[in-house]
N, C-alpha and C positions, 0 to 999 in steps of 0.2 A: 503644236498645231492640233492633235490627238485631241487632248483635250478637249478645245474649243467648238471642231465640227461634232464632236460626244454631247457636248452642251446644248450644242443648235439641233441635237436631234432629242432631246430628250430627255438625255442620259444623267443621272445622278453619279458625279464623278470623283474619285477617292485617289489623290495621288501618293504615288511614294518616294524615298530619296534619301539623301542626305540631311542631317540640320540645315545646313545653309542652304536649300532648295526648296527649303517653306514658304520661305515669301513668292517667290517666284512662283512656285505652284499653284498656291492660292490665287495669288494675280491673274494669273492665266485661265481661272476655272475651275479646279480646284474645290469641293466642298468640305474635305476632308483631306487631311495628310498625313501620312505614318512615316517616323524617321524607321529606316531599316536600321540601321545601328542603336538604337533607343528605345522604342515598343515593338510589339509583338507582331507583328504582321498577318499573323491567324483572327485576331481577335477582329478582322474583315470578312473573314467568313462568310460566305451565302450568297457573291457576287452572280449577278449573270453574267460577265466576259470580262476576264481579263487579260490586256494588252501586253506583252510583255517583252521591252526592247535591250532585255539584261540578261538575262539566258543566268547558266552556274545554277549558285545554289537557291539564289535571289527567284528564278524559275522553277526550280522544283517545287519550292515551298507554295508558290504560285498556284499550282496545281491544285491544291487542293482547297483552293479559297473559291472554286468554281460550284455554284449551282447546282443538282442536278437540272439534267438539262443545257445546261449554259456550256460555255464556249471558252478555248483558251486559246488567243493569236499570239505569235511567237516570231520575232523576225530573226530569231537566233539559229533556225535548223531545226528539224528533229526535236522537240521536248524528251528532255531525261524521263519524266514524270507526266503523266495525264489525269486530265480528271476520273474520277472515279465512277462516276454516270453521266459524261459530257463530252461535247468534241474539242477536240485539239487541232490547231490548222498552222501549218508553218508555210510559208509562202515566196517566192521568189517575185520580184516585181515587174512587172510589166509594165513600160510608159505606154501610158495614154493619152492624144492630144485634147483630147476634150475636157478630160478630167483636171490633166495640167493647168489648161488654158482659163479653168473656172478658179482655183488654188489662186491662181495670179493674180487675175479681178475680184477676188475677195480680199487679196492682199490690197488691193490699190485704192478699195471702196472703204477701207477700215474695216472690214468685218471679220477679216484674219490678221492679227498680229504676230508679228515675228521677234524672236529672240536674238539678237543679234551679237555675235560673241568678239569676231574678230576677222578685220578688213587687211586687208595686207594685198600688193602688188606683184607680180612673178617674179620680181628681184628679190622679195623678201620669202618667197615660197619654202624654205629649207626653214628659215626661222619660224614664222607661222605654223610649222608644223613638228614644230619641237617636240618631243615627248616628254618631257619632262613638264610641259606645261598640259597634259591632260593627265583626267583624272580615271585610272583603270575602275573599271566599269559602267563607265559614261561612254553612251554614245556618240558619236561628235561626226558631224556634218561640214566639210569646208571647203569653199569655191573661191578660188581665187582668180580673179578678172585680167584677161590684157584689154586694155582701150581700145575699140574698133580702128581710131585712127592712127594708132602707129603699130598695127600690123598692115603689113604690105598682101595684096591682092593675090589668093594662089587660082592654081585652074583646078576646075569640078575635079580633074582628073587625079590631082591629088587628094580630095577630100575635102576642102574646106568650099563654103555654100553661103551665098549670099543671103543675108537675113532680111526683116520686113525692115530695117531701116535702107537698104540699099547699100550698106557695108560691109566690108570681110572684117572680120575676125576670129579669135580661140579663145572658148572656156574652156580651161582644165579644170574638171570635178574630180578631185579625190575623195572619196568617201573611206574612212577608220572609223572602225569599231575597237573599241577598246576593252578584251576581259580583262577578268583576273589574269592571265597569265601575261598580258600586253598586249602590246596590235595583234589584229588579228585579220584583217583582210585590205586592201587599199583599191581601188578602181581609177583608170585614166576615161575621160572622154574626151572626145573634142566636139564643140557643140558651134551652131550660126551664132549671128549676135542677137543677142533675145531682145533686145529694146525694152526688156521688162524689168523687174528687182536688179537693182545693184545689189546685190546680198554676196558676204564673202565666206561667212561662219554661225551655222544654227548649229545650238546647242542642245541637246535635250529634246522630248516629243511635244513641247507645248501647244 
């Protein structure tokens, strides 16, 4: 999604990855793509901002592909390495309703496309989240759904909240980040029923 709103605003945009993430890249926006394992990733050099949802060594190198002047965003923590005449900004997220709410309706209007990896139900929650099926140093995003109709009704006072369909239900969002070393972080929430995306698994910053 990275990508796309970089496009809509502008942005001449260079992605990185894998071999098999070219296509996809490109598909998504994309004018440019450097395999990390195959060419040089210097040889991008003189960027104004770059985004960087990989952190390790993939980040360091990062560093110094920045501008002076320009900027390096990082949702890894702390950057090992910074630019050399530029800022560095590591960020914790804040939901926003407005921002969300526009994210949605671009989604719904065609104008944001989603990468969709993998739908699975709370029965199947332990398998969908196999480790063995992700790939260390890919980010990976995955919401798995219970149907608003066959959760049963709880009160406010437990926590759960009537959504704008006039239903109860639970999202569990789990969010993994994957390094080198393995997982490294997981999140529960419990969310109303959003009556918006069915979405179960985004892959990647498309």
């Amino acid at each position: 999604m990275a990508t796309q709103l970089a496009r809509e605003a502008g942005a001449y945009v260079i992605g990185t990855g894998r071999a098999a993430d070219r296509p996809t890249a490109l598909d998504f926006g994309s004018q440019e793509f450097v395999d990390l394992d195959n060419e040089p990733l210097e040889d991008v050099a003189g960027v104004d901002l770059v985004f960087d949802v990989i952190g390790g060594d993939v980040g360091k190198r990062s560093a110094g592909l920045v501008r002076a002047g320009g900027t390096l965003v990082t949702i890894e923590g702390p950057p090992d390495a910074r630019p050399s005449d530029g800022l560095a900004i590591d960020f914790v997220v804040v939901a926003d309703r407005a921002q969300l709410s526009e994210v949605v309706q671009r989604a719904r209007d065609g104008r944001l496309r989603t990468d969709i990896g993998n739908v699975a139900p709370f029965d199947e929650a332990v398998a969908a989240f196999n480790p063995t099926e992700r790939v260390k140093g890919r980010p990976s995003s995955r919401f798995v759904r219970e149907d608003a109709e066959t959760t049963p009704p709880r009160s406010r006072r437990n926590g759960s909240r009537r959504g704008p369909t006039g239903k109860y239900s639970r999202m569990k969002a789990i969010v993994v980040t994957d390094k080198a070393a393995g997982t490294a972080g997981m999140k529960l929430a419990e969310r109303p029923e959003p009556d918006v995306l069915r979405l179960a698994s985004l892959d990647g910053a498309n």
